[in-house]
C-alpha positions in Angstrom: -68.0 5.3 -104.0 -68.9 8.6 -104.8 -70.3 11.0 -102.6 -70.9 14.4 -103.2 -73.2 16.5 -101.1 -75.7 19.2 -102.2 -78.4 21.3 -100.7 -81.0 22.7 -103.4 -83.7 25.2 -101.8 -86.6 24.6 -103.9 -85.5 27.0 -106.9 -81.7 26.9 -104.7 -78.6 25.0 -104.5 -76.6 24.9 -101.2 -73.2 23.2 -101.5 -72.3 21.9 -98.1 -68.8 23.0 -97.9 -66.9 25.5 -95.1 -63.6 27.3 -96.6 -61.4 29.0 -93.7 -58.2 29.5 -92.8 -57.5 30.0 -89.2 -56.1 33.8 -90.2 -59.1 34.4 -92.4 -61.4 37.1 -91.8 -65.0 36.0 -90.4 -67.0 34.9 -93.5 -70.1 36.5 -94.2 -73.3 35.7 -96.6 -73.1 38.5 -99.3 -76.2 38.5 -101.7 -76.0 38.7 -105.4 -77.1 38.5 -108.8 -75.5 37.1 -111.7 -78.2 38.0 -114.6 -79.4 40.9 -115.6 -79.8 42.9 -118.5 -80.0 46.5 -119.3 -80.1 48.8 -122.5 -76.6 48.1 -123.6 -78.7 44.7 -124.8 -82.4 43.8 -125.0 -82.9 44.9 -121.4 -85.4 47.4 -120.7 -84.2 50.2 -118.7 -81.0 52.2 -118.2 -77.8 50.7 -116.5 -77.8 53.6 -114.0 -81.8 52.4 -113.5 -81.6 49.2 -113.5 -78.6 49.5 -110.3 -80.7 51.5 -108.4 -83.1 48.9 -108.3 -81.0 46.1 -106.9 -79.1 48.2 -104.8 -82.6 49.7 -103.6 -83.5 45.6 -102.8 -80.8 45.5 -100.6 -78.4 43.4 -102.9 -74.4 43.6 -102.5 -73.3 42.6 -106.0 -74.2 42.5 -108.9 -73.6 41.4 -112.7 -74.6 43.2 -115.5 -75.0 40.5 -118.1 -75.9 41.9 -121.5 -76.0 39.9 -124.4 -72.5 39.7 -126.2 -71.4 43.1 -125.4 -69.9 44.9 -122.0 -70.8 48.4 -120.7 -67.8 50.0 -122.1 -67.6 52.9 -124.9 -69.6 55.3 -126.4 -72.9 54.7 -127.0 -76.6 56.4 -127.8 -79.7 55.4 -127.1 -82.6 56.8 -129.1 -85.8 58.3 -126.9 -88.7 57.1 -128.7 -92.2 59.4 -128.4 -94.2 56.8 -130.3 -92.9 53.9 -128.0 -90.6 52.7 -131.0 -87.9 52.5 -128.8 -87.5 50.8 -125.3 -86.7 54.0 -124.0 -89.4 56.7 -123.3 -89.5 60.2 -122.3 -91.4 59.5 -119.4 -88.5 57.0 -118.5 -86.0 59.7 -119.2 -87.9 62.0 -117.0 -87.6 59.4 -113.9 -84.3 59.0 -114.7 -83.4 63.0 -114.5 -86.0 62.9 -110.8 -83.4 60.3 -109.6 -80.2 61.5 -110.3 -80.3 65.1 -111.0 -80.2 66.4 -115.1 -76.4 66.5 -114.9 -76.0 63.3 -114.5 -78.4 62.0 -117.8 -76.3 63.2 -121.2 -78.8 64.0 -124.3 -78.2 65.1 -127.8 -80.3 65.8 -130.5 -79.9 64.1 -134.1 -81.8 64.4 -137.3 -83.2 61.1 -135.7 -84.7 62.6 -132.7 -83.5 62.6 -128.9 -80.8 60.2 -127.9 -78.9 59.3 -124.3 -75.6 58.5 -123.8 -75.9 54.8 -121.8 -73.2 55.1 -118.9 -70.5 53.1 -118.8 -69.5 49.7 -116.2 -66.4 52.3 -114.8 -69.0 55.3 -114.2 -72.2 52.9 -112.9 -69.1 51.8 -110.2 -68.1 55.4 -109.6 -71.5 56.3 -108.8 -72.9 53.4 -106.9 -70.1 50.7 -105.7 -69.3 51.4 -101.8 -66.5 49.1 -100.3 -68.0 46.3 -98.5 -71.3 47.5 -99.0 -72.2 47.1 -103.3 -70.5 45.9 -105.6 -70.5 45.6 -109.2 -68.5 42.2 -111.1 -67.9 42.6 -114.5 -70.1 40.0 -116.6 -71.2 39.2 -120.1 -73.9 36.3 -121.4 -71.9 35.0 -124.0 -75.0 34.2 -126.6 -75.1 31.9 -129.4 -77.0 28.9 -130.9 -76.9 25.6 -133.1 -78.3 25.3 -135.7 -80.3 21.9 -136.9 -79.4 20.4 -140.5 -82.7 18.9 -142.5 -85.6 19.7 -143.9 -87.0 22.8 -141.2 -84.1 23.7 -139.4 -84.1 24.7 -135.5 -82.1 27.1 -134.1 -81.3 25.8 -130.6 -80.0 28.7 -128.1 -77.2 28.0 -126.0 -76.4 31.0 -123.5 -73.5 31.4 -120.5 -73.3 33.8 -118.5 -69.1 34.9 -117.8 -68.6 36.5 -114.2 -65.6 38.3 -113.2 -64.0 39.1 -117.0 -62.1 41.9 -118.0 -62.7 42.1 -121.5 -65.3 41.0 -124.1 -65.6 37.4 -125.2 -66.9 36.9 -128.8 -69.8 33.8 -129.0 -68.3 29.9 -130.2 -69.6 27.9 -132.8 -69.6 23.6 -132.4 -71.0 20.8 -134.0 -73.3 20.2 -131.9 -75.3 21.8 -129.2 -73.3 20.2 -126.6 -69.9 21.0 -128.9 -71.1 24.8 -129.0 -71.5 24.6 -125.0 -68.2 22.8 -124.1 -66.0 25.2 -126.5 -67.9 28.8 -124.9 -67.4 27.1 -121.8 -63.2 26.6 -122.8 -63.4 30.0 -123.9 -64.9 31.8 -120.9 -62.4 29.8 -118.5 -59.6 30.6 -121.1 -60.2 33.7 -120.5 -59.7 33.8 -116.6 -56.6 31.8 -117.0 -55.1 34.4 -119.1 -56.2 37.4 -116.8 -54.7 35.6 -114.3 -58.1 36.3 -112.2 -60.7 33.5 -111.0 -63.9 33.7 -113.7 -67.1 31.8 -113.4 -69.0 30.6 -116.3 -72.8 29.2 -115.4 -75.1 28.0 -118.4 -78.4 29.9 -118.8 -82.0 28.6 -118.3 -81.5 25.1 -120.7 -85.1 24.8 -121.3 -85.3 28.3 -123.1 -86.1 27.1 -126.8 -85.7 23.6 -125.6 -82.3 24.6 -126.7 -79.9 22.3 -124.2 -80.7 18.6 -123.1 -80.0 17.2 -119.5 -77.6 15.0 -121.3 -76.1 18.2 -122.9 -76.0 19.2 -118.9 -74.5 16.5 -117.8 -71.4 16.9 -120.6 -70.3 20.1 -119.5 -66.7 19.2 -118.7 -65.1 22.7 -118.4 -67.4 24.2 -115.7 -70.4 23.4 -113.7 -72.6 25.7 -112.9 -75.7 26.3 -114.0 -79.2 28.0 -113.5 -81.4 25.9 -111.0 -84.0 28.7 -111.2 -84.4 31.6 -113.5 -87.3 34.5 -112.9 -87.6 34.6 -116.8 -91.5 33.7 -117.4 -90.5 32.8 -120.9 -87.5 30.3 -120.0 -90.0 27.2 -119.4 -88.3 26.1 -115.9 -90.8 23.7 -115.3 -90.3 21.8 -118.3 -93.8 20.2 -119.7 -95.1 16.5 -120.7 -91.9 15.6 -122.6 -89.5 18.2 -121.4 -87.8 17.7 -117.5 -88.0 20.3 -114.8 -85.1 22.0 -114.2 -84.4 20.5 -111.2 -84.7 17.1 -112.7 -82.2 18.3 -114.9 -79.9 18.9 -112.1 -80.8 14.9 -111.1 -80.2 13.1 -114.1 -77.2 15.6 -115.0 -75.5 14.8 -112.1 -76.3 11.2 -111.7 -74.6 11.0 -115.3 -71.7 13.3 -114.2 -70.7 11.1 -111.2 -71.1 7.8 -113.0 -70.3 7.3 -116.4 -68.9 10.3 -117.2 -66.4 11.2 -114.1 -67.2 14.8 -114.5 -67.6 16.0 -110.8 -70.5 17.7 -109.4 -72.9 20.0 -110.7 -73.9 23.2 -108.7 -77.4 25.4 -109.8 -77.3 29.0 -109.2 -80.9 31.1 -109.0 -80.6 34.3 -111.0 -83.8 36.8 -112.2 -82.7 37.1 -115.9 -84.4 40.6 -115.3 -85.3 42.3 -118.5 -88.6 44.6 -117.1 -88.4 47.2 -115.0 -91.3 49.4 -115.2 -94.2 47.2 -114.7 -94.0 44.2 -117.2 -94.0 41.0 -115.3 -92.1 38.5 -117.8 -88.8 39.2 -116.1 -88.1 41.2 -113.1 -85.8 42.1 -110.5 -86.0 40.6 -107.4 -87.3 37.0 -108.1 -84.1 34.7 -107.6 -80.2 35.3 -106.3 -77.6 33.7 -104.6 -76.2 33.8 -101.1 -72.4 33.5 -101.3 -70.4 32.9 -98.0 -67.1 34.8 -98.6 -64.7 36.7 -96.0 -64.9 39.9 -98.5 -66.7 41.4 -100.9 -64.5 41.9 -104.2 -64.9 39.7 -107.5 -62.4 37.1 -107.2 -63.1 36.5 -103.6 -66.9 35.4 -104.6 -66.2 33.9 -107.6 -63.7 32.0 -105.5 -66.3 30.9 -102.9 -69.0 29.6 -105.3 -66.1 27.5 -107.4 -66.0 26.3 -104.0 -69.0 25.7 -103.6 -69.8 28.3 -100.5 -73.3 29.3 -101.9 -76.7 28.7 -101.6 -79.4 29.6 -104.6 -82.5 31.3 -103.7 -86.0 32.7 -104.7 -86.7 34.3 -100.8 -85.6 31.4 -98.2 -83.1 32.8 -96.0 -79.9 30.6 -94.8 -78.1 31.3 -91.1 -75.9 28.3 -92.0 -74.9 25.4 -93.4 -72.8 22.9 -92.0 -71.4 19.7 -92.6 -69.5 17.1 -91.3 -69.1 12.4 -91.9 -72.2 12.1 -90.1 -74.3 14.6 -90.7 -75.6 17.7 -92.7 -77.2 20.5 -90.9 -79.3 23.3 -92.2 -80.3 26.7 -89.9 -83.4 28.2 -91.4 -84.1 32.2 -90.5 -88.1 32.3 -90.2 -90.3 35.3 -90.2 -93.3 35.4 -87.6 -95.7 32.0 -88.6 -93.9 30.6 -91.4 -93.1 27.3 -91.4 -90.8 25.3 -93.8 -90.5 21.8 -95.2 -87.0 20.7 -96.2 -86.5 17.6 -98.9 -83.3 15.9 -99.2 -82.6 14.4 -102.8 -80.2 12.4 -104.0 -79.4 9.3 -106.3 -78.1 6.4 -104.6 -75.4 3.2 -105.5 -77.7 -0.1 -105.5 -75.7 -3.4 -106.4 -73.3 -1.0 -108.0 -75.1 0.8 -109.8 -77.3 4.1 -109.7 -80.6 3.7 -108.1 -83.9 5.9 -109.1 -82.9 9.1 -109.8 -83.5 12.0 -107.8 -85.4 10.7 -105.2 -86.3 11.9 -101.7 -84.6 10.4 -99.3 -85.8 12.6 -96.2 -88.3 15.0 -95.7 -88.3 17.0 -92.6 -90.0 20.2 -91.3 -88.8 22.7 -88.6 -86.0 25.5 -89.1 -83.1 22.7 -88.2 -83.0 19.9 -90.8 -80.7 17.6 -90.2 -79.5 14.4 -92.9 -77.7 11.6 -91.7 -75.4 9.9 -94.7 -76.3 6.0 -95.3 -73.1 6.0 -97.4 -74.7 4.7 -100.1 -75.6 8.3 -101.9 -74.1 9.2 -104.6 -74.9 12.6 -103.8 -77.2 14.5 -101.9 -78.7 17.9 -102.6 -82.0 19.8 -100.6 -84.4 22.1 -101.1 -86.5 24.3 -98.6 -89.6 25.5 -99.3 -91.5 28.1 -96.9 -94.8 28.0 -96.1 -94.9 32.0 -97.7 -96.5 32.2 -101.5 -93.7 34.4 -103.5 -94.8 37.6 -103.7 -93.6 38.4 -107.7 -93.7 34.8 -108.6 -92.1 32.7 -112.0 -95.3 30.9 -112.2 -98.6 31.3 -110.1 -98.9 29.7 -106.8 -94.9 29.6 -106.3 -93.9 29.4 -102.4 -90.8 31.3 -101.4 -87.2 28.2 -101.4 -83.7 27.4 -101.9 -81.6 24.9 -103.5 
């Protein structure tokens, strides 16, 4: 039998898994994002902006994931008066109050006012402190399939790369899940010829309706993907004839450790921030990940979460996880009069075969959870919710968890 063990935190995933060599440095829980996107794509702020923000919110990494392109070269960006363009000169103006007019590079075209977007290498020179921030180089490798027939759909398939060196130009398939499999190839192609460790985690699957659970579940070349995503527009909660995302996770990995032999499945919470001046479709600060690593440097996270050393988030904090043959054991850091309720999920083997899918097999509340294994699970995953209402919620009413 089977058994894989997972912890989900309401929008979160915790892997129960401890990595630790008796040399090793004392691990540590470093928080990151792995989604974000800035003016070198469809994002709506500066790069230097858009850093500030996260390192401001007390983050120690982060990915800059524009849309098929990577923070390097030469490149303007117009300054629109007539709010043509997604950058303003009020915005400018902030941007010269933060960091001084030497530091913002204008020219003037027959076209009007332009900025010179700073590079990855210049955003690190100016922000990255050793163990303290960190920036990992990242791309969201952005594509779709397109439907054959009458009114064809395009159906958008997007991965996030973490920890690349160089660009990676978008795949084309036969099929959604064809499309998936060979950007997924590619990304991890890509690592294996840099000789570094690179991540690849498929983005928000109910955007467009674009990927299917059973798309999910075939994902042979990685297995990571996004639990939670702060997107308003990415439809997380599925509807009447679309699943949750975390029922994607269930029947994607109830397939993946059946029928298909594929291995677990581990969700990652990421903002997918787009908006940082005040619009509230997609900003920083409403999901990340907690990765347990000895150091702070790319292929030492990257590492950890391949592991599976992480937890997702959307503002439940972690002391530790720990597991062991007979039991799993969650510590829960509480502010003064919150309270928490922790489900345990899982699919289990009945007469040798998978059981109802996703189903609780253990509620408990109190900051130390604790699951016992029946040995029957075919894998087990939780989710803590907090008592606290999410203060810059995806959806209305939203309480602060993990996966």
């Amino acid at each position: 039998m089977i058994r894989t063990l997972i912890a989900t935190l309401s929008c979160s995933l915790l892997w129960f898994a401890l990595v630790a060599g008796d040399d090793a440095p004392e691990p540590r829980w470093w928080k990151g994002n792995t989604h974000t996107h800035t003016l070198w794509s469809d994002g709506r702020a500066a790069p230097e902006w858009v850093a500030k923000q996260y390192v401001d919110g007390g983050y120690d990494f982060l990915v800059l994931s524009d849309h098929n392109t990577i923070q390097t070269g030469e490149r303007w960006f117009p300054v629109s008066e007539d709010g043509s363009s997604r950058l303003s000169p009020k915005e400018l103006d902030g941007l010269i109050a933060a960091f001084g007019a030497e530091a913002v590079q204008l020219r003037t075209t027959e076209a009007g006012r332009e900025m010179r977007l700073l590079t990855l290498p210049e955003l690190r020179r100016r922000f990255e402190v050793p163990g303290e921030f960190l920036f990992i180089q990242g791309e969201e490798v952005t594509s779709h399939f397109r439907s054959t027939g009458e009114k064809p759909v395009n159906y958008p398939v997007h991965i996030n790369a973490v920890n690349i060196e160089a660009y990676i130009a978008p795949r084309g398939g036969d099929s959604v899940s064809d499309l998936l499999n060979e950007s997924l190839k590619a990304i991890i192609a890509h690592g294996e010829e840099s000789g570094r460790p690179v991540l690849a985690h498929l983005n928000h699957p109910n955007f467009g309706w674009g990927v299917t659970w059973q798309d999910v579940a075939r994902m042979g070349a990685d297995r990571f993907f996004e639990v939670y995503n702060g997107h308003r527009g990415v439809r997380s909660h599925g509807d009447k004839t679309h699943p949750s995302t975390e029922s994607i996770w269930d029947q994607a990995l109830t397939l993946r450790l059946t029928a298909l032999g594929l291995g677990p499945l581990f969700g990652v919470a990421t903002d997918d921030a787009h908006d940082y001046y005040g619009g509230l479709t997609s900003q920083p600060g409403r999901g990340w990940i907690m990765v347990r690593s000895a150091s702070l440097d790319g292929d030492s996270i990257v590492r950890a979460m391949q592991a599976g050393d992480f937890y997702a988030s959307s503002g439940v904090t972690l002391d530790d996880i720990q597991a062991d043959e007979d039991s799993y054991r969650i510590a829960i850091r509480a502010q003064p009069g919150e309270t928490f309720v922790t489900r345990f999920v899982g699919t289990r083997i009945v007469d040798g075969v998978a059981g109802p899918v996703g189903e609780v097999l253990a509620e408990q509340e109190g900051l130390s959870p604790v699951y016992e294994p029946k040995g029957d699970e075919l894998y087990v995953r939780a989710v803590v919710t907090s008592s606290r209402v999410h203060p810059n919620p995806y959806a209305t009413g939203d309480r602060e968890m993990a996966w």
